[in-house]
N, C-alpha and C positions, 0 to 999 in steps of 0.2 A: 560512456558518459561518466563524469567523475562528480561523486556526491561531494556538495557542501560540507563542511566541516560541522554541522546541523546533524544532518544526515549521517554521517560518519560516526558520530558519539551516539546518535541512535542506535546504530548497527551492531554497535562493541556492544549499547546495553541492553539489545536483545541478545544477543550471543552468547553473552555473561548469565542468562535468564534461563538458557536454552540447558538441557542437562541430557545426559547419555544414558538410556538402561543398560540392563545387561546385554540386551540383542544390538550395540550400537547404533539404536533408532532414536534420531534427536526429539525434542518434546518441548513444544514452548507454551509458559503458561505467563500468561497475564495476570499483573496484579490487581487490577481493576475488572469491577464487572460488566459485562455488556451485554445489557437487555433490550429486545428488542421480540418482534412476532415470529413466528415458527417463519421461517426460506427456506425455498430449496436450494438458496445460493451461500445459505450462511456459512457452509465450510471453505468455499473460493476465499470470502471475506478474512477469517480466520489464518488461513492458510498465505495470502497474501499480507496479512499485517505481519507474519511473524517471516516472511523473504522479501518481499517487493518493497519497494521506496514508491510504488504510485500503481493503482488497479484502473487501467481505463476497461470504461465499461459503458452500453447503449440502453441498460437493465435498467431505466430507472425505477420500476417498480420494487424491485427486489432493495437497490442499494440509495433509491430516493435518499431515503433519511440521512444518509451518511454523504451522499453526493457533494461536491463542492465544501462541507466542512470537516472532513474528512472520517478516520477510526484512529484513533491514538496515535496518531503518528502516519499514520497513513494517506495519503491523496487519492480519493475515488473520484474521478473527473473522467468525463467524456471524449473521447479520443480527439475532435476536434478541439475541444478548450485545452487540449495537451500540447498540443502542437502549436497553437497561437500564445499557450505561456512557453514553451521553447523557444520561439522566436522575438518574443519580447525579451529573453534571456540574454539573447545571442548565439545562443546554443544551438540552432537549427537555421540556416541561413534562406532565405525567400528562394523559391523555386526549387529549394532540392525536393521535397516530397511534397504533392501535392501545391 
């Protein structure tokens, strides 16, 4: 799937964000803080804002809060509202999945 040009200039300014130690293991740090209750899902969260363009997920316990308005850039949406914004897109045509 090809990212919006939205999406794209996000990607360059996480990449830009991201820095290499000595052992060549990348490290992305945000410049905002995000506060929120102790999860045991918070490193998926983290870990998915700084690679994925969209985290579907059925958790809404864990990712309630962030659900439908997102994490800094990120889409946490439920796999079927994923697929019905595909489709409104054009991006996914009726009948191929589901």
């Amino acid at each position: 799937m090809r990212r919006p040009c939205a999406a794209s200039n996000k990607a360059r300014e996480l990449v830009s964000e991201c820095q290499c130690s000595a052992g060549g293991l990348h490290v992305w740090t945000m410049d905002r803080p995000a506060v929120f209750g102790p999860a045991k899902d918070r490193p998926v969260l983290f870990t998915a804002a700084a690679w994925a363009q969209v985290l579907l997920t059925l958790d809404s316990g864990d990712f309630g809060a962030v659900m439908g308005t997102g994490f800094y850039g990120l889409d946490v949406i439920m796999p079927g509202n994923f697929l019905e914004r595909e489709r409104a897109a054009g991006r996914l045509k009726k009948g191929t999945l589901f």
